[in-house]
N, C-alpha and C positions, 0 to 999 in steps of 0.2 A: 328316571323316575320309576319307582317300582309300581306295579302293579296290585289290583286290587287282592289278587287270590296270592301273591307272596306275604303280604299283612297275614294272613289264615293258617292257624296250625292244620296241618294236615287229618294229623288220626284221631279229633273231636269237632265235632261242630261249633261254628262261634258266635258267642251271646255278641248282640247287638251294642251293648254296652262296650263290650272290647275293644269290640272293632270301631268305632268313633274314638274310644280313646288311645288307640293308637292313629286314628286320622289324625286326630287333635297334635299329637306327640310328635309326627312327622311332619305336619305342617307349621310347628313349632320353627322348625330349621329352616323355610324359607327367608331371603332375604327382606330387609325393610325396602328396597326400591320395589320388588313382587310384590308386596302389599300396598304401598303407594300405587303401584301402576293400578293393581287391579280396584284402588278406590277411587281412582279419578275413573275408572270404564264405569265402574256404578255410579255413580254421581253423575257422570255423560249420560246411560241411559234412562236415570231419573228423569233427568233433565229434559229430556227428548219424550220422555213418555209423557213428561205433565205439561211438554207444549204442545203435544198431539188431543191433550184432553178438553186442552183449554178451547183449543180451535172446532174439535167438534162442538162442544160447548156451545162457542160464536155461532158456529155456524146451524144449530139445532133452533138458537131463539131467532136466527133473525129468518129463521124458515118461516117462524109463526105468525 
């Protein structure tokens, strides 16, 4: 995997814009299973976040 500062022409500085769309353009080439995997890890930690919410939740009213 390359690194961030090989993206970078060296002798100017680079507009922000560039450089995202060259992120954009290299992660083009990643595989479809690398995007399945990495939607099911967000979907899992959705998942995890909004049953941690629910449960403070639970457990905030039946304090009162």
């Amino acid at each position: 995997m390359n690194s961030y500062s090989q993206l970078a022409p060296r002798n100017r500085p680079l507009k922000v814009e560039t450089f995202y769309n060259r992120m954009i353009d290299k992660s083009v080439h990643l595989k479809m299973e690398d995007w399945l995997q990495l939607k099911d890890i967000i979907q899992c930690s959705l998942y995890i976040s909004m049953q941690s919410l629910v449960i403070h939740v639970v457990l905030r009213l039946t304090a009162i």
